[in-house]
PABA-367211 format. One record per residue (C-alpha): chain; x, y, z; residue in three letters. Coordinates in pm, 1 decimal, decimal comma. Last residue first. Layout:
% PABA-367211
  unit      east     north        up  code
     A         X         Y         Z   ALA
...
This chain:
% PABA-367211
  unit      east     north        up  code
     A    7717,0   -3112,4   11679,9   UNK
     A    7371,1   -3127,1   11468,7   UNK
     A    7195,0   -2807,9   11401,5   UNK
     A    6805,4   -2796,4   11348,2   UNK
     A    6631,0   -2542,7   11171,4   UNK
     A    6311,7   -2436,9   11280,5   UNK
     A    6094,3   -2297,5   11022,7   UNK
     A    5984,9   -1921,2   11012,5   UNK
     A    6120,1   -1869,1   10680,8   UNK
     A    5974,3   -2157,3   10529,1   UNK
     A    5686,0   -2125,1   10678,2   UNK
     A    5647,3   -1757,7   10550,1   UNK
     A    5752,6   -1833,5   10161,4   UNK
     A    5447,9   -2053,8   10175,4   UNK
     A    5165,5   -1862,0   10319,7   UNK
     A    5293,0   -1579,9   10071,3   UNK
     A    5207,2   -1833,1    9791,0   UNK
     A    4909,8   -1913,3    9913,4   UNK
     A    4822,2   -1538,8    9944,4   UNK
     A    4915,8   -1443,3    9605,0   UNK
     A    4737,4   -1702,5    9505,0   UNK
     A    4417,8   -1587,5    9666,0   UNK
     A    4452,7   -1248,3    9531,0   UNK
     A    4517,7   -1428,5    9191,7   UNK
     A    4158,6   -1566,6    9256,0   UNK
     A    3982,6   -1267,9    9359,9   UNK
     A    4092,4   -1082,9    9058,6   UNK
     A    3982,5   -1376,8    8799,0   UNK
     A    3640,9   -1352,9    9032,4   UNK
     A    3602,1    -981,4    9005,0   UNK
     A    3677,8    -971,1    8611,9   UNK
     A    3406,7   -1298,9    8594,8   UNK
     A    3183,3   -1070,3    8758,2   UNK
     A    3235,5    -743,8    8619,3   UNK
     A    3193,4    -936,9    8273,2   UNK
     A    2840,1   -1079,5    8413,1   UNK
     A    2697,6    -711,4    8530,3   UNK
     A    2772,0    -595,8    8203,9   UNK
     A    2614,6    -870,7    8008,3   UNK
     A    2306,4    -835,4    8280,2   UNK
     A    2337,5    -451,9    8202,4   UNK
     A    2343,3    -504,8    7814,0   UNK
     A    2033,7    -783,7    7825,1   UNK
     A    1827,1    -512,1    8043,5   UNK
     A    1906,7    -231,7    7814,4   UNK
     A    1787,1    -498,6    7527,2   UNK
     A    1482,5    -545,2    7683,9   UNK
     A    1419,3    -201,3    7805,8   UNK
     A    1471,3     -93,9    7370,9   UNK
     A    1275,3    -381,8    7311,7   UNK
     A     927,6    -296,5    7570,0   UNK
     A     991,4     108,8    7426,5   UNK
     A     989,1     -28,5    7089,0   UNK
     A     674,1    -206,3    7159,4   UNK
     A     507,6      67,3    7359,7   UNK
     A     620,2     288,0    7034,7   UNK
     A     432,2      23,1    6808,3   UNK
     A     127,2      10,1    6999,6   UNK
     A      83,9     394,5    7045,7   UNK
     A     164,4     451,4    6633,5   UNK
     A    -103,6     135,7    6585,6   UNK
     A    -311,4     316,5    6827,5   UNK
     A    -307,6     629,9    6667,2   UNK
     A    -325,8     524,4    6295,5   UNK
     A    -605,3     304,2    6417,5   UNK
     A    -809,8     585,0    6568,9   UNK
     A    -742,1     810,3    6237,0   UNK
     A    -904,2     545,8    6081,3   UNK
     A   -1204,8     529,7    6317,0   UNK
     A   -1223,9     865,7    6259,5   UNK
     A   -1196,2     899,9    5885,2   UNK
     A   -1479,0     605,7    5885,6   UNK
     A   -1685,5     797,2    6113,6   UNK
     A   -1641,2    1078,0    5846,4   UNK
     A   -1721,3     865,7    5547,2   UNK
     A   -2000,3     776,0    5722,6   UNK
     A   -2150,2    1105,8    5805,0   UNK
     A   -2065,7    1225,7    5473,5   UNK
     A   -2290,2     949,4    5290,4   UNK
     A   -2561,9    1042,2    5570,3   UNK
     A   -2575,3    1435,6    5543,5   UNK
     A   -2556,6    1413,8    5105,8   UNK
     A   -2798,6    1660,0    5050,4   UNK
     A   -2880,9    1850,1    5356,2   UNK
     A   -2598,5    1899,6    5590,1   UNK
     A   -2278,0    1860,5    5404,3   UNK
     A   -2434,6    1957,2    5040,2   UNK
     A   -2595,9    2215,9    5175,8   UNK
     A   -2267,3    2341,0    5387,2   UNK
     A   -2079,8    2302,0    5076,6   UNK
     A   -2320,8    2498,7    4836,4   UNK
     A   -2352,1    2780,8    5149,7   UNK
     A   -1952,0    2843,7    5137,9   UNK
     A   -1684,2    2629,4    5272,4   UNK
     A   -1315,4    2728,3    5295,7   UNK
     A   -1035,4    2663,0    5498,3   UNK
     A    -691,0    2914,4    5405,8   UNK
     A    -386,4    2722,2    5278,5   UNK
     A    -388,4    2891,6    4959,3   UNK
     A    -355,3    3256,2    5076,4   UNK
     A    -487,8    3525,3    4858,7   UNK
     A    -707,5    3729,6    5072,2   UNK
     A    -401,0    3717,5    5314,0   UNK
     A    -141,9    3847,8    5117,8   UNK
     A    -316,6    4061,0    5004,4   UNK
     A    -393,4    4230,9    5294,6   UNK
     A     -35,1    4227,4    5382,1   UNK
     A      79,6    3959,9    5621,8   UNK
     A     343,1    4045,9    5880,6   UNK
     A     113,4    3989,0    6201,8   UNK
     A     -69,5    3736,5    6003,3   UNK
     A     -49,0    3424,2    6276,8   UNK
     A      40,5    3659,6    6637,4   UNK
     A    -257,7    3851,7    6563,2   UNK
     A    -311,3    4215,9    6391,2   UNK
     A    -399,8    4144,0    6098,3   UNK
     A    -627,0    3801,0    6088,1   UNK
     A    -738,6    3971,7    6413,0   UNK
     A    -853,4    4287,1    6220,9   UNK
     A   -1232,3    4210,8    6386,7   UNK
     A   -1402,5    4083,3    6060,8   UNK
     A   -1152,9    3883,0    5923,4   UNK
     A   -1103,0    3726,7    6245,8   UNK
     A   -1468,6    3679,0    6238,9   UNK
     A   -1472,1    3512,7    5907,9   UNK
     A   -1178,1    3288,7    6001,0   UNK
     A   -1322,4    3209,4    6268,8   UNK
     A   -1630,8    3086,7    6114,1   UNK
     A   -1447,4    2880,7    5858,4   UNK
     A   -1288,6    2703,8    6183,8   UNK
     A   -1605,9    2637,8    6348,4   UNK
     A   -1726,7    2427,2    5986,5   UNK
     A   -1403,5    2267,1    6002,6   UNK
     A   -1459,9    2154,1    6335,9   UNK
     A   -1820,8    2006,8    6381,9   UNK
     A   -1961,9    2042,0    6692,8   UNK
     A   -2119,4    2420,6    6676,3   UNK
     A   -2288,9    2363,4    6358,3   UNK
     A   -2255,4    2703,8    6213,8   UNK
     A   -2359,8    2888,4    5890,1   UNK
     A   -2268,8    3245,7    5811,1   UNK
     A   -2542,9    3465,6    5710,2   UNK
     A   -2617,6    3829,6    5492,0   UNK
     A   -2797,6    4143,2    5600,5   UNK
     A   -2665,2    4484,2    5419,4   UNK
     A   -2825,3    4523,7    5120,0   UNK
     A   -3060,6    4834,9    5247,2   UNK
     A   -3258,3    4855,6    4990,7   UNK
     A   -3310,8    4449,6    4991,9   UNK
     A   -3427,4    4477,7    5321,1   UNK
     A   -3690,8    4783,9    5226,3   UNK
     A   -3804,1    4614,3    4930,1   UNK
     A   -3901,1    4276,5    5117,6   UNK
     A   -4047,2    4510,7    5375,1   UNK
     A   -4314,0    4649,8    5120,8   UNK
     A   -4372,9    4371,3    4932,9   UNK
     A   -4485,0    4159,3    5273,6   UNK
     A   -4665,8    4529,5    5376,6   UNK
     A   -4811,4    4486,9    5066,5   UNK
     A   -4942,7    4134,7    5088,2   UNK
     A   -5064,5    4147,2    5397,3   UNK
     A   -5452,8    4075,9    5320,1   UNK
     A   -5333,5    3759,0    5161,6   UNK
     A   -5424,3    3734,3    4805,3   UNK
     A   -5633,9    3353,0    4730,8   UNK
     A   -5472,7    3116,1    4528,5   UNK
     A   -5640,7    3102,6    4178,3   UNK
     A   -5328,5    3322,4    4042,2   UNK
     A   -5071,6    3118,0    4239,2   UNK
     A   -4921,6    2959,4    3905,6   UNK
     A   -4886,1    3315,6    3756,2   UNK
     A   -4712,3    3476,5    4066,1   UNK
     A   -4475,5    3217,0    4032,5   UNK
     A   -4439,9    3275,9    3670,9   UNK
     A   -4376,0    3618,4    3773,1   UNK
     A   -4148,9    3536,7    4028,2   UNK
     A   -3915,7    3389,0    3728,0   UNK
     A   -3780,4    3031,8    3789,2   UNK
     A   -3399,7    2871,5    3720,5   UNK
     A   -3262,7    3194,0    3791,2   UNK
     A   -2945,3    3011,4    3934,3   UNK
     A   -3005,0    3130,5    4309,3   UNK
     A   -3388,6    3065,8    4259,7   UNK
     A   -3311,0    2722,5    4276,1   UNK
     A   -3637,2    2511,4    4363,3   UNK
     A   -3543,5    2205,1    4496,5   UNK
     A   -3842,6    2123,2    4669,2   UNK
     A   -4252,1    2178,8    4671,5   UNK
     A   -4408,7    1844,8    4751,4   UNK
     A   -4265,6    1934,8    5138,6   UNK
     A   -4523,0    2191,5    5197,0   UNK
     A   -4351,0    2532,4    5335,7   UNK
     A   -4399,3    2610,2    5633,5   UNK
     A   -4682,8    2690,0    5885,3   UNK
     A   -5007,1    2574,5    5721,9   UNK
     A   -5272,0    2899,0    5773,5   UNK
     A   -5338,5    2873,5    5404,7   UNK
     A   -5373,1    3244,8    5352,6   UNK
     A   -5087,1    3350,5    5551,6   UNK
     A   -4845,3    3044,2    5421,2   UNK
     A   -4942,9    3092,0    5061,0   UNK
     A   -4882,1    3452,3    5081,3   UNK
     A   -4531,0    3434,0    5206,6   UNK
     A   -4469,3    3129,1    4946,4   UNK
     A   -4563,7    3330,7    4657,4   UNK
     A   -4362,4    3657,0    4834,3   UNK
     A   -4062,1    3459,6    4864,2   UNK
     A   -3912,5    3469,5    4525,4   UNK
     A   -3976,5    3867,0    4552,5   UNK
     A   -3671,0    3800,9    4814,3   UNK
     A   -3424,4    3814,1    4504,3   UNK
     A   -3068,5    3727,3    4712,4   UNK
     A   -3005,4    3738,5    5088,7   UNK
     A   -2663,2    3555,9    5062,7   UNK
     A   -2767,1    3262,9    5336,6   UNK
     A   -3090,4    3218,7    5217,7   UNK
     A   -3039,7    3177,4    4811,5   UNK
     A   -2733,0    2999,0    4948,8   UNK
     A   -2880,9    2735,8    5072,6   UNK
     A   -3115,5    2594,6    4789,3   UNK
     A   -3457,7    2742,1    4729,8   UNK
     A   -3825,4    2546,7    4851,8   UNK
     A   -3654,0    2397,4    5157,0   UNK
     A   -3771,8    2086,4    5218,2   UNK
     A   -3956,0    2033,4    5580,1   UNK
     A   -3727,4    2031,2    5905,3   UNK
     A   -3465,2    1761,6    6056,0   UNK
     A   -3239,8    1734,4    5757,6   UNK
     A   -3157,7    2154,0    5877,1   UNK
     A   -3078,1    2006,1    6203,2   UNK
     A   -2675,2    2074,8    6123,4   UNK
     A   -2717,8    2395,8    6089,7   UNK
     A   -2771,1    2473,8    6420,8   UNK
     A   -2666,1    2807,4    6398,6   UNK
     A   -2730,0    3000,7    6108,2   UNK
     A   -2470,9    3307,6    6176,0   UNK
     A   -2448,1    3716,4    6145,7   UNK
     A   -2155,7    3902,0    6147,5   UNK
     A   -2140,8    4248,1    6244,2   UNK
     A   -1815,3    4487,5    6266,8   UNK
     A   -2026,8    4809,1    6481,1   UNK
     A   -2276,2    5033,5    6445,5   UNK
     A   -2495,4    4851,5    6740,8   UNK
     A   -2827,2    4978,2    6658,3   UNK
     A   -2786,3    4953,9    6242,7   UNK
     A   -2707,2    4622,2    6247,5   UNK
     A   -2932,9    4434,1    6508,3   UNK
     A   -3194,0    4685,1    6301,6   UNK
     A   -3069,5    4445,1    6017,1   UNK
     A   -3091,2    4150,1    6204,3   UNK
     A   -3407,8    4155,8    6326,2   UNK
     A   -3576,2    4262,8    6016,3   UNK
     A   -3407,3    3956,5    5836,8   UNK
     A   -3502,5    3735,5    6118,2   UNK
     A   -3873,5    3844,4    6045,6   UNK
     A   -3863,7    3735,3    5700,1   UNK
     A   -3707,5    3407,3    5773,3   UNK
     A   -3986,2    3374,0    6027,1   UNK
     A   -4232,1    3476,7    5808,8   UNK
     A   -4101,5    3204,6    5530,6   UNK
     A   -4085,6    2931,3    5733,8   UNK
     A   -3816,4    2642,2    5781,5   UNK
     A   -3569,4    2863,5    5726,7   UNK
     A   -3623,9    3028,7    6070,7   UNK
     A   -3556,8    2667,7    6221,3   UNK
     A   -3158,5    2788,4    6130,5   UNK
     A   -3155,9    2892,9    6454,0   UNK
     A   -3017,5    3272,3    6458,2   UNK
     A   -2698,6    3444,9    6609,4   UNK
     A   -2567,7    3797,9    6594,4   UNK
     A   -2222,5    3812,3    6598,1   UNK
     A   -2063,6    4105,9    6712,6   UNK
     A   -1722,5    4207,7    6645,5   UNK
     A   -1513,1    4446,9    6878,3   UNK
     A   -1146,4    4518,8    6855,0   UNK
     A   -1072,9    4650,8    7237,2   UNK
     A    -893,7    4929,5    7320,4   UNK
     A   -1103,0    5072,3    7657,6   UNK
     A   -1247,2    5340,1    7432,3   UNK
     A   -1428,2    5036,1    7218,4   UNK
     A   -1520,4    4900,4    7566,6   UNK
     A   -1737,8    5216,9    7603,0   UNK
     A   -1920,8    5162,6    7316,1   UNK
     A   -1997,2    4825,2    7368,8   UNK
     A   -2135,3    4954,6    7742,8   UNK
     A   -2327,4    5212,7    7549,1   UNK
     A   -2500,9    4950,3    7298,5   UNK
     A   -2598,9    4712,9    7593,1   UNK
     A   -2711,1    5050,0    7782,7   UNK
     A   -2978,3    5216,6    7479,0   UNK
     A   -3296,5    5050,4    7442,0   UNK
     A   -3358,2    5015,8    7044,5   UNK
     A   -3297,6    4676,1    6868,6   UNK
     A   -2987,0    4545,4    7042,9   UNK
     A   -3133,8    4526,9    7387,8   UNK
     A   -3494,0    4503,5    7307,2   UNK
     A   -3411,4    4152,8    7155,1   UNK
     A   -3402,5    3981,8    7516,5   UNK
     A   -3139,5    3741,7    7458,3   UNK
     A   -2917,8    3855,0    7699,5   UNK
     A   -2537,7    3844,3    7649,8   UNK
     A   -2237,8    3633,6    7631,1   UNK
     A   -1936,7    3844,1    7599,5   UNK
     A   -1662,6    3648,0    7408,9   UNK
     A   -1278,3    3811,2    7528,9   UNK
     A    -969,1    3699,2    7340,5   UNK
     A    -675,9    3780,6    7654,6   UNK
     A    -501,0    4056,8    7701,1   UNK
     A    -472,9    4071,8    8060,5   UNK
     A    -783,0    3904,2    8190,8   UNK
     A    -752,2    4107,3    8520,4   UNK
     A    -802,1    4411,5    8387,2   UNK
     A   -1156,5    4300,9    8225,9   UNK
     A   -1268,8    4272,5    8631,4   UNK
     A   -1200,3    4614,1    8687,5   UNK
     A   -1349,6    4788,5    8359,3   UNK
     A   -1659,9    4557,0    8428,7   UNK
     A   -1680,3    4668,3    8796,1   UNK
     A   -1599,8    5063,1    8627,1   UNK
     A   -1912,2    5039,0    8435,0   UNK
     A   -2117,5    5061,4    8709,3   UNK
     A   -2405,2    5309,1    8545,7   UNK
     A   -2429,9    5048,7    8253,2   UNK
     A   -2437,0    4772,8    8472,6   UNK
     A   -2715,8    4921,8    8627,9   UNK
     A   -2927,2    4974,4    8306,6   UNK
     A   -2807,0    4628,3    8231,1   UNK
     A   -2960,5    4493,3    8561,6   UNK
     A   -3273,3    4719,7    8460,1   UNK
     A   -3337,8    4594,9    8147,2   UNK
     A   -3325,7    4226,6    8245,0   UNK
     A   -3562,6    4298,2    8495,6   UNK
     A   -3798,3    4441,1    8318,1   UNK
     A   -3781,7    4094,9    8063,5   UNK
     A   -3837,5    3908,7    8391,3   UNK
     A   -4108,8    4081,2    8553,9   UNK
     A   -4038,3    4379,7    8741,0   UNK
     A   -4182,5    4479,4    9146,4   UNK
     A   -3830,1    4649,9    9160,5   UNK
     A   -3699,8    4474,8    9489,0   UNK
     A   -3830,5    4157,7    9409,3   UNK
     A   -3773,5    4173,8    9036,7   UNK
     A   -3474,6    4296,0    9101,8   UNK
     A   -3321,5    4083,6    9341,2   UNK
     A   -3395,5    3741,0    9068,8   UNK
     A   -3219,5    3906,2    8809,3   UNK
     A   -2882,2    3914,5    9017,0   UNK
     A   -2676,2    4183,5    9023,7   UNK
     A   -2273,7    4259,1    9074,3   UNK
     A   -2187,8    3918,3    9130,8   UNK
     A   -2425,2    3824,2    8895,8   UNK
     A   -2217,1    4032,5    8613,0   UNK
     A   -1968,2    3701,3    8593,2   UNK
     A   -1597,8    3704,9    8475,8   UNK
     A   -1415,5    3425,8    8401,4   UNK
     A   -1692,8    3160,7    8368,5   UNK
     A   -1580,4    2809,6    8272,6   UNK
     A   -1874,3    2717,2    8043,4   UNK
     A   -2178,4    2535,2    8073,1   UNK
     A   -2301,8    2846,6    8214,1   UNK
     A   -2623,1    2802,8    8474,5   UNK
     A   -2771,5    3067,1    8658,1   UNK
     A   -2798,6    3266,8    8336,1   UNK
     A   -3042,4    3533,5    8449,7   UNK
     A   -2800,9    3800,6    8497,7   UNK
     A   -2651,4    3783,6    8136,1   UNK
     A   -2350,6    3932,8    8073,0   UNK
     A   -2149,4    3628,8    8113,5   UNK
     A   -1721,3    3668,4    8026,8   UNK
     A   -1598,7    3429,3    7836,6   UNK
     A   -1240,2    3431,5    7838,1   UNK
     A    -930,3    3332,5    7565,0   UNK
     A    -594,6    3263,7    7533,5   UNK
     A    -528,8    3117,7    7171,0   UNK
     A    -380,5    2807,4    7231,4   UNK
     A    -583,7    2656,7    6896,3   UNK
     A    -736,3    2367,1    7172,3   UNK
     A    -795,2    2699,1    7353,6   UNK
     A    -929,7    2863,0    7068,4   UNK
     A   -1169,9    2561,3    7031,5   UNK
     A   -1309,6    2498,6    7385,3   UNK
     A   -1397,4    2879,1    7446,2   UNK
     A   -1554,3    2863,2    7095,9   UNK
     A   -1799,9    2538,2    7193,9   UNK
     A   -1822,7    2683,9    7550,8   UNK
     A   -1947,5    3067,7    7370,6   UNK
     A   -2155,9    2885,9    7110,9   UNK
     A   -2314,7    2674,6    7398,3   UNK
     A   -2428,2    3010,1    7588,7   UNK
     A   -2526,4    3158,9    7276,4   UNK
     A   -2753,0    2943,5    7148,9   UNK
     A   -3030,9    3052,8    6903,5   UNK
     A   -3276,9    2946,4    7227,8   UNK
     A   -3349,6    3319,2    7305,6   UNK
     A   -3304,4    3557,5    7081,2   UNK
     A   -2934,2    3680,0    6950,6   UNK
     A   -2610,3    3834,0    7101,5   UNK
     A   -2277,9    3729,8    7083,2   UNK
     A   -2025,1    4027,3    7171,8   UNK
     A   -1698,0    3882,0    7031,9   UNK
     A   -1336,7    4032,0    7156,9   UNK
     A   -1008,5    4152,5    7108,5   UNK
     A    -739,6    4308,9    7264,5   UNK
     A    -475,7    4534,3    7175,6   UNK
């Protein structure tokens, strides 16, 4: 049974180098795996391209053909990949069984309300395949309290169009040091907890036109209770009310109805934090159960596994945020040692290789010598045996004279 990611997500959250990054690390894993592009105006992949839908149609055709502009066109070149689904069916054939990621559009009508991307999805669920999708975000959307807001939205009707095993992931983690100060830690982000802590900043931001949070106002952990809204309501009393402050309440209440939306983190080049997010998607997809590693595992078995990679949001702040440089060192310095152990190891095996030739040389020439000194000693009785032959012949062949 195969299986396979559908990444979607806006423009810019990077797809395209999630699906190289991914591609690179299940093969260094040896997992078999394909990236197929389902987006018709990626001219471009950074990635080695198995199966490609401009070969069927190309964005720039349609919008001369169709008189569309580029998010038209997108529509339509999934609208007719919809109605060819048997060159998709074809070309998946050929991969065998491999681990599939589908790279698609960005355009967020796709997986918020038009229908194909969702049908084609549905139809590779009757084709066999485990499906997953992971919905990708820059982490920039931390950075403002509207945009956080709006991700949420986005994600959850991401959720609720597709109907299938959804992830969603913070990528780009690892520029978090690059934005203002967050005014809650991580995880209050990450695991979607009390969004009435946002409203004071959500307000603040429409009435004072200054996009982001200020950077005097850190380290606030909402995640531990540490502050009450209501106090926070109470400090902002002589701040004016923003005219959208009950559609903010209003949409904060409907997420949190829901309870559905929570975030993985990824930065795409660092290993362990690409491993934690496989293990979450395998998780997600029934690979963990189903693969060639936990094909005998029970459920159990595998929740409670000790050898299992973990970081949650308090790592990933402390990684990225608090402590970035101190761990960026220590890690150069794992490197570099790592380096060492490799070229010492290299060094010391070119050296046993150079003594081990050395002393197969000195055995050969030792060799070589006895089968010389045998040859001579055998060369020399051959000669005596021929002086001595010499001998007993002119004596025999002498002339004897016979006096009368």
């Amino acid at each position: 049974m195969p299986f396979a990611q559908l990444v979607i997500g806006p423009p810019g959250s990077g797809k395209s180098t999630y699906c190289d990054g991914m591609h690179q690390f299940m093969t260094a894993l040896e997992r078999k795996c394909s990236v197929v592009n389902l987006d018709p105006a990626n001219d471009a992949t950074s990635y080695p391209c198995a199966l490609d839908v401009r070969d069927l149609v190309t964005i720039d055709e349609i919008m001369e053909q169709e008189e569309l502009g580029p998010n038209g066109g997108i529509l339509y070149a999934l609208e007719e990949l919809e109605h060819n689904f048997e060159w998709l069916e074809e070309g998946l054939k050929t991969l065998g069984d491999d681990y599939i990621l589908f790279d698609c559009p960005g355009q967020v009508e796709l997986f918020t309300h038009h229908a194909s991307l969702r049908n084609i999805f549905m139809r590779l669920t009757k084709l066999g395949y485990r499906l997953v999708v992971l919905h990708l975000t820059d982490s920039i959307v931390l950075s403002r309290p509207s945009l956080y807001v709006s991700s949420l939205l986005l994600a959850l009707r991401s959720m609720l169009q597709m109907d299938l095993p959804h992830l969603n992931v913070l990528t780009k983690i690892d520029n978090l040091k690059n934005y203002p100060d967050l005014p809650f830690n991580l995880d209050f982000y990450t695991e979607v907890q009390d969004l009435t802590y946002l409203l004071p900043y959500l307000n603040r931001e429409q009435t004072s036109g200054i996009p982001g949070p200020s950077t005097a106002t850190t380290s606030t952990n909402a995640s531990e209770g540490s502050r009450n809204p209501d106090d926070e309501m109470d400090d902002d009393d002589e701040e004016p009310t923003s005219k959208f402050s009950a559609l903010n309440k209003a949409i904060v209440d409907l997420v949190e109805d829901f309870s559905l939306v929570g975030f993985e983190t990824l930065a795409v080049e660092d290993k362990r934090s690409m491993m934690v997010l496989l293990r979450a998607i395998d998780r997600a997809s029934g690979y963990a159960f189903g693969g060639v590693e936990g094909a005998n595992d029970t459920v159990w078995q595998l929740a409670m596994r000790q050898d299992a990679v973990t970081m949650d949001a308090r790592d990933v702040q402390e990684r990225w945020l608090d402590r970035r440089e101190e761990m960026d060192e220590e890690e150069r310095k794992a490197w570099e040692e790592e380096a060492g152990t490799k070229q010492s190891s290299n060094v010391a095996d070119r050296k046993g290789e150079q003594s081990e030739a050395k002393a197969t040389a000195r055995a050969d020439e030792a060799d070589r010598r006895e089968d010389g000194a045998e040859d001579e000693d055998e060369d020399m009785d051959d000669l005596e045996e021929m002086r001595q032959f010499m001998e007993s012949k002119e004596k025999d062949d002498g002339v004897r004279v016979v006096r009368k």
